[in-house]
C-alpha positions as CSV (number, residue, x, y, z in Angstrom):
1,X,-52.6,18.3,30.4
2,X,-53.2,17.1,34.2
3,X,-49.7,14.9,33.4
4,X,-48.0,17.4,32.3
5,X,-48.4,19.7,34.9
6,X,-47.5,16.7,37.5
7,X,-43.6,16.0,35.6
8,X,-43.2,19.4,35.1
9,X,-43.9,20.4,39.2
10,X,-41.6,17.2,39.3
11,X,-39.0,18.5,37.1
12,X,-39.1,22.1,39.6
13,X,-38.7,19.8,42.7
14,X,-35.7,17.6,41.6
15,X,-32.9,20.7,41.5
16,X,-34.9,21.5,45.2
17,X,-34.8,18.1,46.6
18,X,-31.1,17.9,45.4
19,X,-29.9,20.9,47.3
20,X,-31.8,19.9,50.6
21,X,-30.5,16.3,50.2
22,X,-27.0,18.1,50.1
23,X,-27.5,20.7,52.7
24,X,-28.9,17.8,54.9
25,X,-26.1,15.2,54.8
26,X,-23.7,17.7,55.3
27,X,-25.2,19.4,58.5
28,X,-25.8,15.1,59.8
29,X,-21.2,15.7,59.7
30,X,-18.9,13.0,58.5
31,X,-19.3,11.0,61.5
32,X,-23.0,10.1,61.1
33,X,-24.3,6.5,60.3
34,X,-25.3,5.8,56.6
35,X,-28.8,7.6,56.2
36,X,-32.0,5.7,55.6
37,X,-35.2,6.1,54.3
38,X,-37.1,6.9,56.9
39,X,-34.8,9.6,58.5
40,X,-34.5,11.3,55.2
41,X,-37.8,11.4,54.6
42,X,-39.2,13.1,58.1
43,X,-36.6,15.3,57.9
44,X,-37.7,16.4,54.4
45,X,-41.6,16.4,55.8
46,X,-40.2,18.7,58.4
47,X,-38.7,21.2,56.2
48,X,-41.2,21.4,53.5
49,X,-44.6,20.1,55.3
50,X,-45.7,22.1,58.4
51,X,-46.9,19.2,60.7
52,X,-50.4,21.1,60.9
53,X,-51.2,19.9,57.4
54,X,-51.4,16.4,58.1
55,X,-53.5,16.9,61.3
56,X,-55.6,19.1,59.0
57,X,-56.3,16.2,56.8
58,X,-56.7,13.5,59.6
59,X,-59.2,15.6,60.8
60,X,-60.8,15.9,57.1
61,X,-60.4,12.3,56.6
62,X,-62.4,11.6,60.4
63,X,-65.3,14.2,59.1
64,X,-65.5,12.9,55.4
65,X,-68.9,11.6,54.3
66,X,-70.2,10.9,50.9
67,X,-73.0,13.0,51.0
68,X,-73.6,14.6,47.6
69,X,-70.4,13.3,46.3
70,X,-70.7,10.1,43.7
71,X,-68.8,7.0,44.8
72,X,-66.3,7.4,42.7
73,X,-65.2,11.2,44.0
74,X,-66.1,9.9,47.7
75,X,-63.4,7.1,47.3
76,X,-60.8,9.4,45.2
77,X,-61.3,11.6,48.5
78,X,-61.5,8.9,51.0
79,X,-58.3,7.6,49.0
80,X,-56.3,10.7,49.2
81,X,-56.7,11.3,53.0
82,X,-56.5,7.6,54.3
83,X,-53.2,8.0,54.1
84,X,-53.0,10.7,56.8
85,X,-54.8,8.1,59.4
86,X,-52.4,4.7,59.0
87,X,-53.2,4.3,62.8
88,X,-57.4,4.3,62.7
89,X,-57.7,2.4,59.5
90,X,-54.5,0.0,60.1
91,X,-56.2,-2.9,58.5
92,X,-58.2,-3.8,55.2
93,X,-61.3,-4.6,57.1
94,X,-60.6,-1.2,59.0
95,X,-60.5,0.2,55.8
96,X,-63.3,-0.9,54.3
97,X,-65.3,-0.7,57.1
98,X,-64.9,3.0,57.5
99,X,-65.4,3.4,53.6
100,X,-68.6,1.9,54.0
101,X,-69.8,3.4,57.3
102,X,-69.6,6.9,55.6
103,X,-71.6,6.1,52.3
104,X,-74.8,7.9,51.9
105,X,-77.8,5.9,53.8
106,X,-79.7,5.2,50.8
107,X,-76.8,3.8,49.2
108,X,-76.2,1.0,52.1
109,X,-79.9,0.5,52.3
110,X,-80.0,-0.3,48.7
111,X,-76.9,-2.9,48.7
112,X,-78.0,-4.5,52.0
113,X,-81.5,-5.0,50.7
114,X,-79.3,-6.3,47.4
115,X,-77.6,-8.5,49.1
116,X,-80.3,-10.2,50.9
């Protein structure tokens, strides 16, 4: 069902996507260098992302702590905002370092008594 709903939001967004991709490359003029990535893609963020959305989830993402939440829904949220903070968790061991620094306290005491 889940999947379903994901191609078919797809599906709505291609014909979208299409007529900003078009509306885009013409306003750029015939002069303008060949597009990449990178360009298209902020200027689609721009349009269609308010820039207070991803500063809403950084700051999410910096207050997140597993709390009540299993391991498994901490990391799918921990997973989904990481994304929004390339800059504070720029590494692996950044990464994981911050996953583990907001686990519940009787979780780390457990696995560092484990691991002794």
């Amino acid at each position: 069902m889940e999947k379903e709903a994901v191609e078919l939001a797809a599906f709505r967004l291609r014909d979208i996507t299409i007529l900003w991709y078009e509306g885009w490359e013409r306003s750029r003029g015939c002069d303008a260098p060949p597009t990449i990535w990178g360009k298209n893609s902020d200027a689609f963020l721009d349009q269609y992302l308010p820039r207070v959305i991803p500063q809403a989830r950084v700051e999410q993402f910096l207050a997140l702590k597993q709390g009540n939440m299993s391991v498994r829904e901490y990391s799918l949220c921990f997973d989904s905002l990481v994304r929004y903070a390339p800059s504070i968790v720029a590494t692996m061991r950044d990464r994981i370092h911050t996953f583990i620094a907001e686990l519940s306290p009787e979780l780390t005491e457990a696995c560092a008594t484990a691991a002794l």
